[in-house]
C-alpha positions as CSV (number, residue, x, y, z in Angstrom):
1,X,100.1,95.0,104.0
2,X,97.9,96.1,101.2
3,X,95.6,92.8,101.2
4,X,95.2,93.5,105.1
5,X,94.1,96.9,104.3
6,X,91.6,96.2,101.6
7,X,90.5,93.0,104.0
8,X,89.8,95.4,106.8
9,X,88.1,97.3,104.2
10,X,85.7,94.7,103.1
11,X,85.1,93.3,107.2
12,X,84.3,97.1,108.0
13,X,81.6,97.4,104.9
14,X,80.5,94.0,105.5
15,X,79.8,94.2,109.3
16,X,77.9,97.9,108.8
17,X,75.8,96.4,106.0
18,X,75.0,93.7,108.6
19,X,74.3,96.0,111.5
20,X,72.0,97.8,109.4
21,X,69.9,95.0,108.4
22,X,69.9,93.8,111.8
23,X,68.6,97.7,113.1
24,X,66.2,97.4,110.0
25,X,64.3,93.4,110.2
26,X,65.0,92.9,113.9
27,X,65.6,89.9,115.6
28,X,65.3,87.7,112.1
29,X,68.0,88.9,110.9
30,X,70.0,88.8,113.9
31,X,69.3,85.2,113.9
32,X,70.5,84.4,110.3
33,X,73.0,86.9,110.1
34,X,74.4,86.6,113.5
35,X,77.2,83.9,113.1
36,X,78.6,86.2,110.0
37,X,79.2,89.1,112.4
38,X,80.9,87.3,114.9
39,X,83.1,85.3,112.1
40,X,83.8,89.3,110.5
41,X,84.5,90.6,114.1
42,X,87.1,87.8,114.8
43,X,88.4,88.1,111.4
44,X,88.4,92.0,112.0
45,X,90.9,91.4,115.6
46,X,92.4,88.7,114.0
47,X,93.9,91.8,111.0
48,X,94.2,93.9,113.8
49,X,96.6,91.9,115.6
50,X,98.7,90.5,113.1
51,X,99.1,94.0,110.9
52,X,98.7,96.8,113.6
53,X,100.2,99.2,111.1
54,X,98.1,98.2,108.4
55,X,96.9,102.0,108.4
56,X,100.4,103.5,107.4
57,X,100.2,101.7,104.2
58,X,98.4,103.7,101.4
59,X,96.3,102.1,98.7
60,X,97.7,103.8,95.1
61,X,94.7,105.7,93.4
62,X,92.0,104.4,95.9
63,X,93.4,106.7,99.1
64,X,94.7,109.3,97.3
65,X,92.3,112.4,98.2
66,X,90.9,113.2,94.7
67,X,89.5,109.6,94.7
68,X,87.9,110.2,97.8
69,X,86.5,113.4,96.3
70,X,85.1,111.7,93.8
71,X,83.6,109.3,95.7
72,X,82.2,111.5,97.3
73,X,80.6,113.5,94.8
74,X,79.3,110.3,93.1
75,X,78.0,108.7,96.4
76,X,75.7,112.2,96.9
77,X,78.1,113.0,99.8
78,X,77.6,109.6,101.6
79,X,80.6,107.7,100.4
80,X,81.4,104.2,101.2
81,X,82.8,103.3,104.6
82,X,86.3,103.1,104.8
83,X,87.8,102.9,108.1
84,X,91.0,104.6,107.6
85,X,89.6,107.4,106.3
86,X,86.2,107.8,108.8
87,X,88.2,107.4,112.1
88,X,86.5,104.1,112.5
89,X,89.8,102.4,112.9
90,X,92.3,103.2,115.6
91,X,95.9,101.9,115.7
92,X,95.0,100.0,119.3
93,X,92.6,98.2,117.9
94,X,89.2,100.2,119.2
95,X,87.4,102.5,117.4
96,X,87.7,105.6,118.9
97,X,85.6,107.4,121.8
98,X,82.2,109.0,120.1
């Protein structure tokens, strides 16, 4: 359970990085970069799937909430994506409704 959630971690940071360089060079780096994203995204369902309550488990030290303060306050109040925390992940497997 905890390597699921720092995976689903990692595919959620890696797949905004890539979405951002897509919205930022265009179709170049949808080309290059486009095989990644789809490998991440599979990967991402694949997690999903096999550990649907990957979300219960908490990560000692890096979910407590004075961590997330800190990151926080280090990060200039944009601190790193994490899924479980940003309400990016859902237990059914969507993100939820903007």
């Amino acid at each position: 359970m905890r390597t699921a959630r720092l995976t689903h971690v990692i595919l959620a940071r890696v797949i905004v990085t890539i979405t951002v360089l897509i919205e930022e060079h265009g179709e170049t780096a949808y080309v290059d970069l486009r095989t990644t994203l789809e490998d991440c995204l599979r990967l991402l369902a694949g997690i999903r799937t096999l550990f649907p309550n990957v979300y219960l488990y908490q990560r000692p030290g890096f979910d407590d909430s004075a961590e997330r303060e800190y990151l926080k306050t280090f990060y200039n109040c944009h601190p790193p994506v994490d899924p479980f925390e940003d309400g990016t992940w859902s237990p059914g497997g969507r993100a939820p409704e903007a």
